[in-house]
C-alpha positions as CSV (number, residue, x, y, z in Angstrom):
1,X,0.0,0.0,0.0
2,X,1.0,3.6,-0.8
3,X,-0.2,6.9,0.6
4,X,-1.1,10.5,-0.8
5,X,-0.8,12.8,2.2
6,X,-2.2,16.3,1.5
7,X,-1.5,19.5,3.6
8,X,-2.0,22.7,3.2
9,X,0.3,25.3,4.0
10,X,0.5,26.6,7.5
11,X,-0.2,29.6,8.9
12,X,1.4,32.8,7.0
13,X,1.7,36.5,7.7
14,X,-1.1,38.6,5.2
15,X,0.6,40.1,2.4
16,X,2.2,43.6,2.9
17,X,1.3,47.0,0.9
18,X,3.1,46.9,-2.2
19,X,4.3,43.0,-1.3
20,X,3.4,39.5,-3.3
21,X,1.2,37.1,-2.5
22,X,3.7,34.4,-3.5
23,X,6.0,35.9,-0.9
24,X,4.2,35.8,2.5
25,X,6.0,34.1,5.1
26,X,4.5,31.9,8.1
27,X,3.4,33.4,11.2
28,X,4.4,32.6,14.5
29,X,1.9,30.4,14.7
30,X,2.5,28.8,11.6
31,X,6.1,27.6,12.5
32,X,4.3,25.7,15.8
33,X,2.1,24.2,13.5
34,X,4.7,22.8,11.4
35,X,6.5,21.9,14.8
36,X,3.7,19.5,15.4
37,X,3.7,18.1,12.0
38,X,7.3,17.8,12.3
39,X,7.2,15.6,15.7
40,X,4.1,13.7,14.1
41,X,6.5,13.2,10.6
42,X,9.3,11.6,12.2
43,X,7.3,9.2,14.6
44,X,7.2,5.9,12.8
45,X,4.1,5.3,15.0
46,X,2.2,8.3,13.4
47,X,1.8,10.2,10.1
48,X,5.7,8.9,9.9
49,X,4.4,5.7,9.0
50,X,3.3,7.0,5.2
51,X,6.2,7.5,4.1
52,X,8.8,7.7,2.6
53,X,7.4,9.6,0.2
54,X,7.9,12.1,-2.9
55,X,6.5,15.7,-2.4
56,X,5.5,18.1,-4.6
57,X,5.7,21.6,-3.5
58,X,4.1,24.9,-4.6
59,X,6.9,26.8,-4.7
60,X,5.5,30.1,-3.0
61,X,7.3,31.0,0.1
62,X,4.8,29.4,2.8
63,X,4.5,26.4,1.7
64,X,8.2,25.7,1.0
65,X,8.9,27.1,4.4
66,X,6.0,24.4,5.7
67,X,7.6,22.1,3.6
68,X,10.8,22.9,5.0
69,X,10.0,23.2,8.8
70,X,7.6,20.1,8.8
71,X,9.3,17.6,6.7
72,X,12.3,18.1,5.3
73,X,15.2,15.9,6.6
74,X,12.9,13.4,8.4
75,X,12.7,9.9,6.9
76,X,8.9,10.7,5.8
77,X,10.7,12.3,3.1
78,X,12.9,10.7,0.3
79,X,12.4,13.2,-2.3
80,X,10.6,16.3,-3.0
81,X,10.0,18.8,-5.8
82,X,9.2,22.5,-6.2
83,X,6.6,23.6,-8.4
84,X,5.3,26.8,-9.7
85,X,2.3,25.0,-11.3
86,X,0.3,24.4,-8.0
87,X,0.8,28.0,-7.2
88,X,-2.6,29.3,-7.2
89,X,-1.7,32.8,-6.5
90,X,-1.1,33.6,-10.8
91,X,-3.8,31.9,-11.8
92,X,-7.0,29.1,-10.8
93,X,-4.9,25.6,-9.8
94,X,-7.7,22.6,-10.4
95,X,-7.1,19.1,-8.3
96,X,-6.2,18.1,-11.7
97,X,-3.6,20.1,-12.5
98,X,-2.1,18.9,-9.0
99,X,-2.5,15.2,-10.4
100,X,-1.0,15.6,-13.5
101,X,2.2,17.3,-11.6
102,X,1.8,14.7,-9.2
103,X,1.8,12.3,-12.0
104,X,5.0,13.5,-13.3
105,X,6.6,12.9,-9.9
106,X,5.4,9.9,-9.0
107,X,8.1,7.0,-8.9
108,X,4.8,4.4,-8.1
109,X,7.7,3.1,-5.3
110,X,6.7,5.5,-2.8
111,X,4.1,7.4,-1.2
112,X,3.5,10.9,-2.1
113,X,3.1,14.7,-0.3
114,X,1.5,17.3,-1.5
115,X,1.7,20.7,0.4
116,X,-0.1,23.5,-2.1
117,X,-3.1,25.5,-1.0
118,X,-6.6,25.8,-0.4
119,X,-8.7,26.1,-2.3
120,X,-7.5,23.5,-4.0
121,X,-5.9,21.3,-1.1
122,X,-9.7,21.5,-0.4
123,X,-10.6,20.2,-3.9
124,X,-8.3,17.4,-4.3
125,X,-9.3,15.7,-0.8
126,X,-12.8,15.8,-1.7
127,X,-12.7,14.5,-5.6
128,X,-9.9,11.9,-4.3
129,X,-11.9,10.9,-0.9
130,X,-14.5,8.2,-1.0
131,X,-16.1,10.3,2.2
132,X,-15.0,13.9,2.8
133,X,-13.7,13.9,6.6
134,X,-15.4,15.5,8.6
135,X,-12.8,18.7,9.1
136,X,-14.3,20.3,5.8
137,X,-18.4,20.0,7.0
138,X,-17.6,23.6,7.0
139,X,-16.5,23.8,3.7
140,X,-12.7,24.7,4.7
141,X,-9.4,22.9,5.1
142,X,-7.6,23.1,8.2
143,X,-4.0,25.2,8.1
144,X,-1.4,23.2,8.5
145,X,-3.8,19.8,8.1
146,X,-2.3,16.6,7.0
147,X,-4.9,14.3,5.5
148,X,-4.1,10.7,4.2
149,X,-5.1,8.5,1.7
150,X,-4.2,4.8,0.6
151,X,-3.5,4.3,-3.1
152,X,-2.8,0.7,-4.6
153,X,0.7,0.3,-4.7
154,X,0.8,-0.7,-8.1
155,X,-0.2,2.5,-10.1
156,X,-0.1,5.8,-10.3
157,X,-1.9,8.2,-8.6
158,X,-4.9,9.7,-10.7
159,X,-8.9,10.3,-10.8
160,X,-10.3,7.7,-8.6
161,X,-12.1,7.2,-5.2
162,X,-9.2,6.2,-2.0
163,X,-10.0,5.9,1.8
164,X,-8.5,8.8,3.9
165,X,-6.6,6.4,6.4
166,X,-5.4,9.3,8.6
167,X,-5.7,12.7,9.8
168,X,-3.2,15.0,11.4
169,X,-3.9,18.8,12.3
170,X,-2.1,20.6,14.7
């Protein structure tokens, strides 16, 4: 069995006059978020025990730095990308256009990590979920949440109905 394991970004700073969207920083708060995604990543007991995976970064500034700060270096990890195509901040990123960049990545030996944004975090857990969990009854994705789901570990991720196994939000 492999896993997809979708966060969202932690919590970042609003943008500043005059500043980017793409280049908001987290928050206080949003480095003790990925602090507990960080413990939780390198527990073997706990979301630790999805991986190794490949990850797929947006390659805005929070979500490499949640990247960074929650994941990188632990053994949940074996390889990750950056990618300026799940950057929803230039234009409207669809689940799909995640897949197909997930697609690209996707060794089919490992699980995989996504960390992108909401809304469309939001969208790919619930066209990927057989049952939306019940974080998102409210129609929003947690910052900084960590939901997993079990692929068959013989082909590649893509459009098709998985069990969320797991949920981690700090």
């Amino acid at each position: 069995m492999r896993y997809l394991t979708i966060v969202r970004h932690a919590k970042a700073v609003p943008i500043s006059p005059g500043g980017r969207d793409i280049d908001r920083e987290l928050a206080e708060r949003g480095r003790d978020q990925c602090a507990a995604l960080r413990l939780w990543a390198s527990d073997s007991t706990s979301l630790g025990s999805y991986g190794p995976t490949t990850a797929l970064v947006s390659s805005a500034a929070r979500t490499r730095q949640t990247f960074t700060l929650a994941f990188e270096g632990t053994p949940f990890v074996a390889h990750h990308e950056f990618s300026s195509l799940i950057y929803n901040g230039v234009r409207d990123v669809s689940a799909e256009d995640v897949l197909i960049d997930l697609a690209a990545v996707d060794p089919v030996t490992t699980s995989l990590l996504v960390v992108a944004h909401n809304p469309t975090v939001l969208e790919l857990v619930l066209g990927l979920a057989r049952r939306a969990p019940k974080d998102f009854r409210d129609g929003r994705y947690p910052l900084a949440g960590a939901f997993v789901l079990a692929l068959p570990d013989d082909r590649p991720v893509g459009l098709a109905h998985y069990d969320v196994v797991d949920r981690f939000v700090p």
